[in-house]
Backbone as CSV, one residue per row, in Angstrom:
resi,resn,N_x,N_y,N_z,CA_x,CA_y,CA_z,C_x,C_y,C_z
1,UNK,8.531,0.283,-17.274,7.118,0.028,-17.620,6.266,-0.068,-16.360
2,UNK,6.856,-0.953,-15.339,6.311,-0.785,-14.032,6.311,0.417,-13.492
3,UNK,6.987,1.427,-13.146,6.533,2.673,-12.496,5.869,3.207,-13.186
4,UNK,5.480,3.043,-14.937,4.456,4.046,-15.835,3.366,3.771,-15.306
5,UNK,2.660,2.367,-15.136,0.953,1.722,-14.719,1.323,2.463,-13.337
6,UNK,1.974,2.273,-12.418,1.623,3.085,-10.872,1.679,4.387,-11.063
7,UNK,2.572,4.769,-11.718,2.048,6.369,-12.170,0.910,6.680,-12.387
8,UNK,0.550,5.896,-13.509,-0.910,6.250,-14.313,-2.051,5.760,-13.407
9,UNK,-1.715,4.835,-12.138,-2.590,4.413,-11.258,-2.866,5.597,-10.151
10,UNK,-1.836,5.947,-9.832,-2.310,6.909,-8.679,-2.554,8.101,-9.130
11,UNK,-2.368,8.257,-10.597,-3.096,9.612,-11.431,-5.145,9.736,-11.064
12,UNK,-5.127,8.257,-11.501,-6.154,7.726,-11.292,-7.306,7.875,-10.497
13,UNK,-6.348,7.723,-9.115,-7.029,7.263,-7.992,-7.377,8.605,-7.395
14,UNK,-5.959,9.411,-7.851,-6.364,11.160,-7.106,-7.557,11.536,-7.499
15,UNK,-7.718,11.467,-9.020,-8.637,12.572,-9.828,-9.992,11.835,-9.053
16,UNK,-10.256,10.185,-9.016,-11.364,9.569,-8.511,-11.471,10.363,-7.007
17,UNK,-10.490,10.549,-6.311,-11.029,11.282,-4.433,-11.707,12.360,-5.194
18,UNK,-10.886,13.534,-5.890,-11.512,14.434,-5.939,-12.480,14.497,-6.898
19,UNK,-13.567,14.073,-7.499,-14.427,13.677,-7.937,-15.574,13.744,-7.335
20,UNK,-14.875,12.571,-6.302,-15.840,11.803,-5.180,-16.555,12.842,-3.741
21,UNK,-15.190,13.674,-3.926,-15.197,14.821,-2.539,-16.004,16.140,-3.716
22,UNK,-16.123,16.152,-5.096,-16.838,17.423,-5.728,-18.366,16.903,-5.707
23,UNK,-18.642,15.563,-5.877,-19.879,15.032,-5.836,-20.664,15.421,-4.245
24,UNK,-19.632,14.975,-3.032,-20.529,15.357,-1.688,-20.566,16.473,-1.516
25,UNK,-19.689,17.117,-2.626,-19.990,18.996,-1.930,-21.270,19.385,-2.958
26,UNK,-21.552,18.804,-3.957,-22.909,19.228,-4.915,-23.453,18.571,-4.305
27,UNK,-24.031,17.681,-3.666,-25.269,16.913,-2.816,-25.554,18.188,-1.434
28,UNK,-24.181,18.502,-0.665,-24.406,19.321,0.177,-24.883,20.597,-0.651
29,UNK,-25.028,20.856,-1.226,-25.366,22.332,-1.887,-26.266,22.556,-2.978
30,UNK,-27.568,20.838,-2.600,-27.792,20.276,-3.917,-29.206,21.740,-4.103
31,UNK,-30.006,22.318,-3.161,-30.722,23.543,-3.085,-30.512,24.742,-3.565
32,UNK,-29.237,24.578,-3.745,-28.560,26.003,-4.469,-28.180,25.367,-5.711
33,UNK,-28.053,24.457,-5.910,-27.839,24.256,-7.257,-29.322,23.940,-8.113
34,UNK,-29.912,23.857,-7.570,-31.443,23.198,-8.267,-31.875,24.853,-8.833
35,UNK,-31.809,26.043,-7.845,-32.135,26.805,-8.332,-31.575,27.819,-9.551
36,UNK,-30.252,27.443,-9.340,-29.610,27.642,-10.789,-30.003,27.529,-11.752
37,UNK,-29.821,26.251,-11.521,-30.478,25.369,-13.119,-31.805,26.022,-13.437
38,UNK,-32.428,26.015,-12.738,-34.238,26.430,-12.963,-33.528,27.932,-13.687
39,UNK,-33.206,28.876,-13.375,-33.093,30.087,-14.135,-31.862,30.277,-15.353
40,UNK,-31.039,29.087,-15.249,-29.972,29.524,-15.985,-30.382,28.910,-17.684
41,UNK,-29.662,29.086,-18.846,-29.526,28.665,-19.997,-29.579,27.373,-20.232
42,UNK,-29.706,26.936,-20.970,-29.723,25.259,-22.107,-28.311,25.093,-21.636
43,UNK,-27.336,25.658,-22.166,-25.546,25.343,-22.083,-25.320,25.213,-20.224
44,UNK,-25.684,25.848,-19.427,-25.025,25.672,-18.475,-26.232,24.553,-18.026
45,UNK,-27.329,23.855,-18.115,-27.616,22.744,-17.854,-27.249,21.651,-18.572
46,UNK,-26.566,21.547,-19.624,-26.129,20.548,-20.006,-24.192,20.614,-19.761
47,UNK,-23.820,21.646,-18.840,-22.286,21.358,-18.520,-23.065,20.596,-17.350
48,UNK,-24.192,20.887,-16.892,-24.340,19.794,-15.169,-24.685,18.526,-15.570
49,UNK,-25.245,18.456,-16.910,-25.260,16.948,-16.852,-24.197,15.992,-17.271
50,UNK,-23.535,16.941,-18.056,-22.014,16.197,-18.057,-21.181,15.982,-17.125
51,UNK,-21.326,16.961,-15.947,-20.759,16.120,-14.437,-21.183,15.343,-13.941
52,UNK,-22.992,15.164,-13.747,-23.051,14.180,-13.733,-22.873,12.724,-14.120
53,UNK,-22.789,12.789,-15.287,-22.394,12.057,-15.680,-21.224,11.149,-15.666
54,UNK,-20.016,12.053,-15.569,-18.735,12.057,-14.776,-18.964,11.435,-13.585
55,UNK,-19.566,11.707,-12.459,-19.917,11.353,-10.959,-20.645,9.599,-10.741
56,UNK,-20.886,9.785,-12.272,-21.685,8.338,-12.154,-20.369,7.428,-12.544
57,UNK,-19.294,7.453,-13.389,-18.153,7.013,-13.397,-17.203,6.290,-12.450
58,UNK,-17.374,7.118,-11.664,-16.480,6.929,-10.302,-17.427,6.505,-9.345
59,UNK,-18.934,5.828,-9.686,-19.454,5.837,-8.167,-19.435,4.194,-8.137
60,UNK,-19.185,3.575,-9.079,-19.586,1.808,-8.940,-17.937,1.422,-7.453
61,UNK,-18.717,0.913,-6.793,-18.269,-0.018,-5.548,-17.631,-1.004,-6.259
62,UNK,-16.580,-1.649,-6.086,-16.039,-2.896,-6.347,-16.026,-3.952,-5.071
63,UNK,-16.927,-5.093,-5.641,-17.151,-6.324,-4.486,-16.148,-6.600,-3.640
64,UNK,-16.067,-7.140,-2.495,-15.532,-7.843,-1.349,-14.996,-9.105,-2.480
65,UNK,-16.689,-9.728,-2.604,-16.630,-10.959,-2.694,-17.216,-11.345,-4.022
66,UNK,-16.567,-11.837,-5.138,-17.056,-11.522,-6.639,-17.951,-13.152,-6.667
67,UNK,-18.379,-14.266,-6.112,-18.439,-15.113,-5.914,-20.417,-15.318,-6.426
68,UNK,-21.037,-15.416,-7.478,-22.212,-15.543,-7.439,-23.200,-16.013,-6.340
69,UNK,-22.650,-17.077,-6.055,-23.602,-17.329,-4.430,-23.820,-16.011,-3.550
70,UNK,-22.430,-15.573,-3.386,-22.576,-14.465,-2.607,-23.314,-13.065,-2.816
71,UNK,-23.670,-13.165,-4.212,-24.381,-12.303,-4.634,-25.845,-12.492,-5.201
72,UNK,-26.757,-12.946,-4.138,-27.794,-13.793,-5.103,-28.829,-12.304,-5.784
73,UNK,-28.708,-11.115,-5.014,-29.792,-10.247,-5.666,-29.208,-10.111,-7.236
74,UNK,-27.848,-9.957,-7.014,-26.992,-9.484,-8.503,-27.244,-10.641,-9.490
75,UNK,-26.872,-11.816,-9.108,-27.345,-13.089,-10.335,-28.879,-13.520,-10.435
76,UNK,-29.696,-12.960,-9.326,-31.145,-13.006,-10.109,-31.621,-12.051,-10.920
77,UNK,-31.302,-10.379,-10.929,-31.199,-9.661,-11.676,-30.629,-10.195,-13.367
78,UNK,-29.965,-11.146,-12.948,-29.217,-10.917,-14.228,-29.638,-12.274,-15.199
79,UNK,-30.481,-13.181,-14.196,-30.869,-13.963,-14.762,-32.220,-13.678,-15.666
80,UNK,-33.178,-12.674,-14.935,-34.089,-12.077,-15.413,-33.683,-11.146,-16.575
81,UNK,-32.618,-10.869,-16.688,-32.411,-9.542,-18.080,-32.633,-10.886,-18.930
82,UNK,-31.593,-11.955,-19.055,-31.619,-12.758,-20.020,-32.328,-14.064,-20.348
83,UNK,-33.605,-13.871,-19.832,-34.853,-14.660,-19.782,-35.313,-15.138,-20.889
84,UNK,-35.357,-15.798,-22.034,-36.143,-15.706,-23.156,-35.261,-15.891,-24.399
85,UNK,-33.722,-15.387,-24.441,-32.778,-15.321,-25.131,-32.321,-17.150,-25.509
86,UNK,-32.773,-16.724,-27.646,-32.500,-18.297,-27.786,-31.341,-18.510,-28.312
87,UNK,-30.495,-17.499,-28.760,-29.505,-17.636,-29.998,-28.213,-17.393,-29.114
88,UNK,-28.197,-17.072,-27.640,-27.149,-17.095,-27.157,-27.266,-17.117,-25.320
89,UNK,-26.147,-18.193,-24.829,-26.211,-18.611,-23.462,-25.561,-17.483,-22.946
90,UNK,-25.889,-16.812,-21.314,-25.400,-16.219,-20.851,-25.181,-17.022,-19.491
91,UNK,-24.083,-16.881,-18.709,-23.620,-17.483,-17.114,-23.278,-16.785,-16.312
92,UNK,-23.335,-16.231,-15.290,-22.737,-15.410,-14.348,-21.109,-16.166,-13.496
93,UNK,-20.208,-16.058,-13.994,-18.647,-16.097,-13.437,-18.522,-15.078,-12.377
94,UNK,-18.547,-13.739,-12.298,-18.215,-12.951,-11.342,-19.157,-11.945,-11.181
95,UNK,-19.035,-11.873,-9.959,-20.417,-10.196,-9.815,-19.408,-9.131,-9.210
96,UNK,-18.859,-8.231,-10.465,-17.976,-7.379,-9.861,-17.801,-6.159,-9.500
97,UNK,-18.969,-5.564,-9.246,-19.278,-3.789,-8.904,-20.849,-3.722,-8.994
98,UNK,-21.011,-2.776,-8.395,-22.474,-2.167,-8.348,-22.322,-0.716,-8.024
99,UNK,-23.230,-0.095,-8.138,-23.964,1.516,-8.166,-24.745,1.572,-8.225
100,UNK,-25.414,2.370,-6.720,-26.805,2.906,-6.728,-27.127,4.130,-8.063
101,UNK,-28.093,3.982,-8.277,-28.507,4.729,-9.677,-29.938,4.666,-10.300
102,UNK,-31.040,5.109,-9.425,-32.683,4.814,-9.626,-32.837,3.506,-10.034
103,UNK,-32.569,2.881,-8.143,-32.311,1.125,-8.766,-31.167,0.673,-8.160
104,UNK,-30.621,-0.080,-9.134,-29.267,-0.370,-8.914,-28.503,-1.310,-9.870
105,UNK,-27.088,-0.639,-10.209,-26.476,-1.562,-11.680,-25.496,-2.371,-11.088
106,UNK,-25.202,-3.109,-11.686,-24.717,-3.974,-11.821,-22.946,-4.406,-12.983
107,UNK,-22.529,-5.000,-12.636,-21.428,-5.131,-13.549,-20.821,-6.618,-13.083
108,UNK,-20.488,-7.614,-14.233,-20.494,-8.790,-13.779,-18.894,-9.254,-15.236
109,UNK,-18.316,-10.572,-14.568,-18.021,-11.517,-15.549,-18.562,-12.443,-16.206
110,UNK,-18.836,-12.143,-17.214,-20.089,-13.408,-17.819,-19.222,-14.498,-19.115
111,UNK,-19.981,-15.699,-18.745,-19.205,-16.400,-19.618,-20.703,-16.867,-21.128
112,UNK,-20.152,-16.195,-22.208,-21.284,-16.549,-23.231,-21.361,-17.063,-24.255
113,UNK,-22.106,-17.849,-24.933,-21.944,-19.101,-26.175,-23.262,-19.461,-26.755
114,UNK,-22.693,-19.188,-28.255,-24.175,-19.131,-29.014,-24.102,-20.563,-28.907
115,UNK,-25.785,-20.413,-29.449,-25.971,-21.866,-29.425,-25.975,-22.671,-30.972
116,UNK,-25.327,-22.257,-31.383,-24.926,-22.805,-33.134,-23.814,-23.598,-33.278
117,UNK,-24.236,-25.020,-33.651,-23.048,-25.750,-33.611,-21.633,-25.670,-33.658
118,UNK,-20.654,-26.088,-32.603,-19.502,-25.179,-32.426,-18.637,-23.845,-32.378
119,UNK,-20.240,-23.646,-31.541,-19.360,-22.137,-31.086,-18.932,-22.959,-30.016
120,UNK,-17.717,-21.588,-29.775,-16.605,-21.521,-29.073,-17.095,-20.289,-27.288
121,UNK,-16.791,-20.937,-26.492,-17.170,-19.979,-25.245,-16.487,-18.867,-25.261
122,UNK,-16.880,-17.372,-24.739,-16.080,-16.463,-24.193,-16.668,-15.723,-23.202
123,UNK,-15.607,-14.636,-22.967,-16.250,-14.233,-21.886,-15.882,-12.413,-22.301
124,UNK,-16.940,-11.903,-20.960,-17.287,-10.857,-21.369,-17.953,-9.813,-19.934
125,UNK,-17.488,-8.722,-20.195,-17.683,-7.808,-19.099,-19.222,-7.485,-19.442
126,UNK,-20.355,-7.299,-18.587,-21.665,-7.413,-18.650,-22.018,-6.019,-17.447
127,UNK,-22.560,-5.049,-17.964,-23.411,-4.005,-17.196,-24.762,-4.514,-17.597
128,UNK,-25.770,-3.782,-16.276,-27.491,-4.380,-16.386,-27.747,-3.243,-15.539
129,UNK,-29.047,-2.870,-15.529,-29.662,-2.013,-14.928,-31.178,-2.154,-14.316
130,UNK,-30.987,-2.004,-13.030,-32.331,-2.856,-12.239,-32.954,-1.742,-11.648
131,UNK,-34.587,-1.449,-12.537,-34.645,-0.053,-11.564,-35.434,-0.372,-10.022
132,UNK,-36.001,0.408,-9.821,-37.220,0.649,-8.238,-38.013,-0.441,-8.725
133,UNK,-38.603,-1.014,-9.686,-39.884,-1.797,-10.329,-39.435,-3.126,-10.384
134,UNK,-38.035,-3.337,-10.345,-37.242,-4.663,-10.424,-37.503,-4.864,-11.911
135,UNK,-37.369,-4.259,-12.718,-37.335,-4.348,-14.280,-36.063,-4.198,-14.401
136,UNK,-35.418,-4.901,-15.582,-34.051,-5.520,-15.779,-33.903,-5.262,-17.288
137,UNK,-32.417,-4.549,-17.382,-31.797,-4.216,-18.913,-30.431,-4.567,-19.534
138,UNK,-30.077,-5.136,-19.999,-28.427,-5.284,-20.002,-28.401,-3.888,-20.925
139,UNK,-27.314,-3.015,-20.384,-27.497,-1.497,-20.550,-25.968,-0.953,-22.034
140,UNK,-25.139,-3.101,-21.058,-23.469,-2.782,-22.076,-23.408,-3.378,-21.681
141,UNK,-22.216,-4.263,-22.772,-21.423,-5.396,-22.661,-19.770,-5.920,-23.831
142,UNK,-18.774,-5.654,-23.195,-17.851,-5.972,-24.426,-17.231,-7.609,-24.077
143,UNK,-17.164,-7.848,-25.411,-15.838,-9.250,-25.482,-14.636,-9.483,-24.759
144,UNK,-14.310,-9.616,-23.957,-12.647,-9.064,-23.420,-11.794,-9.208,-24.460
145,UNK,-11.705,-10.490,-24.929,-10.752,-10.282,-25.752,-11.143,-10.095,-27.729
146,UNK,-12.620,-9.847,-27.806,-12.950,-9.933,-29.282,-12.354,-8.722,-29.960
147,UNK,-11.790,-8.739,-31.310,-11.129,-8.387,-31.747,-9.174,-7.911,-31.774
148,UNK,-8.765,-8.923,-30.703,-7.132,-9.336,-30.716,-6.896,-10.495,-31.221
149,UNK,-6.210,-10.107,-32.159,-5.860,-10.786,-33.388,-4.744,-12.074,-32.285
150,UNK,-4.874,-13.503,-32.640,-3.833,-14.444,-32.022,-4.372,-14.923,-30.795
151,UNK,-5.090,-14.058,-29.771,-5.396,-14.271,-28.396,-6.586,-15.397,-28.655
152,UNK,-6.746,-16.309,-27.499,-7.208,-17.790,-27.736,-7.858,-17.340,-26.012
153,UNK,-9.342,-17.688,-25.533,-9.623,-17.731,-24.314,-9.380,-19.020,-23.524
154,UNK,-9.223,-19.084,-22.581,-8.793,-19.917,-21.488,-10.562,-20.841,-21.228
155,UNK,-9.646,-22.698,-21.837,-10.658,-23.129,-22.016,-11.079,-24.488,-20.754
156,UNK,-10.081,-23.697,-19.811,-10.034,-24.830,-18.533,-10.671,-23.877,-16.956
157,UNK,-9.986,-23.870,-15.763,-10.454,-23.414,-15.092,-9.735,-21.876,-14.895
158,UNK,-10.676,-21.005,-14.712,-10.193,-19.305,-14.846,-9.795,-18.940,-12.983
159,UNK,-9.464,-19.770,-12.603,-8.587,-19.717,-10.977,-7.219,-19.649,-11.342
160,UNK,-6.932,-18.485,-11.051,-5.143,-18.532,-11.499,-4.128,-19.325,-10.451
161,UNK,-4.899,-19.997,-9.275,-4.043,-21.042,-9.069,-4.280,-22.018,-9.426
162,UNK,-4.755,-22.223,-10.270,-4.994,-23.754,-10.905,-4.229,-23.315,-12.284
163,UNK,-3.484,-22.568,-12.367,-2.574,-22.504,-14.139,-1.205,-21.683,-13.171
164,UNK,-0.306,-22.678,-13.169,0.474,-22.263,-11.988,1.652,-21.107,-12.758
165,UNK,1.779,-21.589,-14.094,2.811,-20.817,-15.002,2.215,-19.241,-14.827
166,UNK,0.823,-19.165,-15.062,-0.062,-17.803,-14.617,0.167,-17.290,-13.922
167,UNK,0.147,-18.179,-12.559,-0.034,-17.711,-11.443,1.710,-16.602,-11.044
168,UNK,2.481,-17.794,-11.412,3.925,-17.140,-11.311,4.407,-15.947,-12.466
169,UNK,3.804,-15.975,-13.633,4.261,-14.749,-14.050,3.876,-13.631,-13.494
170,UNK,2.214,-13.717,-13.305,1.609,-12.618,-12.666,2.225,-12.498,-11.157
171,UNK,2.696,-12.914,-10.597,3.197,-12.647,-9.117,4.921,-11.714,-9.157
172,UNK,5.170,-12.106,-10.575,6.418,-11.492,-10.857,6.532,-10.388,-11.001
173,UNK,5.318,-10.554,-11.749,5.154,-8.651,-12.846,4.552,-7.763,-12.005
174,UNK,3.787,-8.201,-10.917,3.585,-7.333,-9.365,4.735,-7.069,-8.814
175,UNK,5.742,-7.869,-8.330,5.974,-7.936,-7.045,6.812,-6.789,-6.584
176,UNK,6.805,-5.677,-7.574,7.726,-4.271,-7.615,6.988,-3.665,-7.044
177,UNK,5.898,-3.433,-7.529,4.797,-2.842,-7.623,4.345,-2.216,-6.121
178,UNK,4.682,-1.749,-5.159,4.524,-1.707,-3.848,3.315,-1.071,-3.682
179,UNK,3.173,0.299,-4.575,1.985,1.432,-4.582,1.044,0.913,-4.426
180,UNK,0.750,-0.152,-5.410,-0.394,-1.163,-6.022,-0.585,-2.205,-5.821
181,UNK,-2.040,-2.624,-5.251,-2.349,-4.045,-5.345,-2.726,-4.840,-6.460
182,UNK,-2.272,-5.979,-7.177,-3.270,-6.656,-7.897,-3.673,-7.897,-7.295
183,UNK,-4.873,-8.165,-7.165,-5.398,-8.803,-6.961,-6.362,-10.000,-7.936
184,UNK,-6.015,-10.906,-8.490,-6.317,-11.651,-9.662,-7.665,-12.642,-9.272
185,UNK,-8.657,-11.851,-10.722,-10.363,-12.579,-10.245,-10.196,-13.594,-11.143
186,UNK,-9.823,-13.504,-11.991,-9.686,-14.834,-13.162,-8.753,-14.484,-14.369
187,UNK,-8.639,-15.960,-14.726,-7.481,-15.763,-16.037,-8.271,-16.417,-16.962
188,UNK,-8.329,-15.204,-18.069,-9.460,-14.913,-19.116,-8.890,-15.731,-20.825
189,UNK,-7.279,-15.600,-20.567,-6.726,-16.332,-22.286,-5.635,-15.702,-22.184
190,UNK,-4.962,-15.861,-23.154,-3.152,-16.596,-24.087,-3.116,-16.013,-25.211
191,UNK,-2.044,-15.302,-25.611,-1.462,-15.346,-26.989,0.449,-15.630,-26.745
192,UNK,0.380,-16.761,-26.995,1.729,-17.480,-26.912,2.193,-17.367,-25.544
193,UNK,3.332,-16.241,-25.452,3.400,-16.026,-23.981,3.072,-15.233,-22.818
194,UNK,1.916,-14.715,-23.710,1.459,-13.271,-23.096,-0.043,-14.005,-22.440
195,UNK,-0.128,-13.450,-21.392,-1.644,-13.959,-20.479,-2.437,-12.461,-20.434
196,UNK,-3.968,-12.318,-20.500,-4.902,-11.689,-20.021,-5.108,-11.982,-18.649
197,UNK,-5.345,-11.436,-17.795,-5.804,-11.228,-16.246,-6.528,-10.661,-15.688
198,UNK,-7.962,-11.067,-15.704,-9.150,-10.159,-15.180,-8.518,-9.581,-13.818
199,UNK,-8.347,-8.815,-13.207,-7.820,-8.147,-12.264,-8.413,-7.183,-10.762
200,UNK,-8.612,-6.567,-9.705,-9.062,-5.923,-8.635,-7.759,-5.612,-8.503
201,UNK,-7.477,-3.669,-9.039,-6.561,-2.885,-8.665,-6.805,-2.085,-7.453
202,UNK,-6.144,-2.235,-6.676,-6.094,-1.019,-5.682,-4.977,-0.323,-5.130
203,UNK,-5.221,1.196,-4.914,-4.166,2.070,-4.763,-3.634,2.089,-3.491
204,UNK,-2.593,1.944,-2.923,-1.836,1.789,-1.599,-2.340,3.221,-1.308
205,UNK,-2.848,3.378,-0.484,-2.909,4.907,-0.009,-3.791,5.375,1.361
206,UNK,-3.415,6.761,1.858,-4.820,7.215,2.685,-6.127,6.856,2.525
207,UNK,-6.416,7.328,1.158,-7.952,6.755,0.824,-7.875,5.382,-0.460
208,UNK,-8.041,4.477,0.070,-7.237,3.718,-1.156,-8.564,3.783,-2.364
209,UNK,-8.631,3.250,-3.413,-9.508,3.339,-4.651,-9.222,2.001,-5.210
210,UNK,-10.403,1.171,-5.993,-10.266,-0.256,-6.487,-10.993,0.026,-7.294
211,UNK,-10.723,-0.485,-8.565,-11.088,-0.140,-10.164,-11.199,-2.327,-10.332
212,UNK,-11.647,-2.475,-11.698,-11.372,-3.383,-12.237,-10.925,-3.249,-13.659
213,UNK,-9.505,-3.922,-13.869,-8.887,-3.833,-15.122,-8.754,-5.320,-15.592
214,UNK,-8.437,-5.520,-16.803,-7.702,-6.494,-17.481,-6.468,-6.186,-17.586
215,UNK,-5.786,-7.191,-17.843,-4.106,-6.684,-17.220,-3.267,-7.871,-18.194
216,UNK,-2.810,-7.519,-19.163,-2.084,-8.055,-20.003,-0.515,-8.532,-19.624
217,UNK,-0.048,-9.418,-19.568,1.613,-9.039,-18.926,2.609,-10.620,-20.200
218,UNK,3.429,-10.257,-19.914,4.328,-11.113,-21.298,5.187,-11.634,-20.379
219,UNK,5.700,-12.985,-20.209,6.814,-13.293,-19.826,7.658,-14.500,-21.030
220,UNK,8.771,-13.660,-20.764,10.001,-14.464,-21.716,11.698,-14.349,-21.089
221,UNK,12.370,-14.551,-21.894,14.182,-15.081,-20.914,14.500,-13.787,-20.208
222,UNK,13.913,-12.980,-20.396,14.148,-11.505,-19.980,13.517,-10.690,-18.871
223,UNK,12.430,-11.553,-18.678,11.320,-11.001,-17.076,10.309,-11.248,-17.744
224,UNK,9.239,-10.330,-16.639,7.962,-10.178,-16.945,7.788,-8.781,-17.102
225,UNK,6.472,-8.568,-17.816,6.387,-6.901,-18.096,5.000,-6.867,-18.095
226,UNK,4.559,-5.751,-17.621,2.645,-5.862,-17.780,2.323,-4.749,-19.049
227,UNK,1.829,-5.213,-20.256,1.872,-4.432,-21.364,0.892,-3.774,-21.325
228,UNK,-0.266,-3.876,-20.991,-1.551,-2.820,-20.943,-2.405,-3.246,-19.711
229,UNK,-3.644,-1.990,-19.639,-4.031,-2.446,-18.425,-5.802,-2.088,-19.067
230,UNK,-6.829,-2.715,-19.333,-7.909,-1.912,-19.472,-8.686,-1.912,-18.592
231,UNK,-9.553,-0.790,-18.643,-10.123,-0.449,-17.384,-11.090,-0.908,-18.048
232,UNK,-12.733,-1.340,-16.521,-14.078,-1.175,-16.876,-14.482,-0.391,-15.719
């Protein structure tokens, strides 16, 4: 199971270089391509916007430092999207990627809770979009764990050295892992013996590549195993 995720990681990381290296060769050649477009068909301008589109995929940066202080443009942005909002609290936990993009986006860990007697907190991957005008959008946002049936969120501190059983499975279910770094931003919830692990993957390599996944892993009398990995 461990060599399948490094497999599927450095599948990953290749297709992201070359992506990254097809994007600077269309910027270098962006004059010859403008004039294309101007004479060519409907179909072959909309295969370019589907690369673009593609190009915008692979361009978000993953933080140094996911730490809100450290990010005060990213948590005032984000305080301004959610200005006014009565039926549900939003918090900034992590500020974890950005991309320039007319503006600049954003991608964060947010921790959120309606305000209706006994709700329950969760948390949740948060995109926003801040253009040139400093006007602010939350653009996407999913549950991490809404809709897994059993899974319960972590209702103490999300520092995986402060949940030491965490800390040691996840150090287990790496420690093969040579290709790959994981690097653990917080521990998100539980279903019995299985932990969620907000995560900073990166590829051992020439050009290395850092994604952010959730990272599922099970430990029982038998080891540890990392059962899925989702990307944002």
């Amino acid at each position: 199971m461990k060599k399948i995720f490094t497999i599927v990681l450095v599948i990953f990381c290749t297709t992201s270089i070359m992506a990254c290296k097809t994007k600077a060769k269309i910027e270098d050649n962006k004059e010859t391509t403008d004039t294309i477009i101007d004479e060519s068909t409907s179909e072959i301008s909309e295969i370019d916007e589907d690369t673009l589109n593609y190009q915008d995929t692979v361009a978000w940066s993953v933080n140094e430092s996911w730490i809100p202080d450290d990010n005060p443009d990213a948590v005032a942005a984000f305080n301004r999207s959610v200005e006014g909002m009565q039926d549900y609290h939003y918090k900034v936990v992590a500020v974890l990627s950005s991309q320039l993009e007319s503006g600049m986006n954003y991608q964060y860990l947010a921790k959120g809770e309606a305000t209706t007697p006994d709700a329950k907190p969760e948390y949740l991957i948060v995109k926003l979009h801040e253009d040139l005008g400093t006007e602010v959008e939350i653009t996407w946002s999913e549950n991490l764990l809404g809709g897994d049936l059993g899974w319960e969120y972590n209702d103490s501190s999300l520092d995986i050295k402060d949940n030491p059983n965490v800390e040691a499975a996840f150090n287990k279910a790496k420690e093969s892992l040579t290709e790959v770094n994981y690097e653990p931003i917080a521990y998100i919830g539980k279903k019995d013996n299985s932990y969620a692990i907000l995560t900073k993957i990166t590829i051992n390599q020439s050009e290395p590549s850092s994604s952010i996944g959730l990272v599922f892993i099970t430990s029982d009398d038998s080891g540890v195993v990392i059962d899925d990995i989702r990307g944002y």
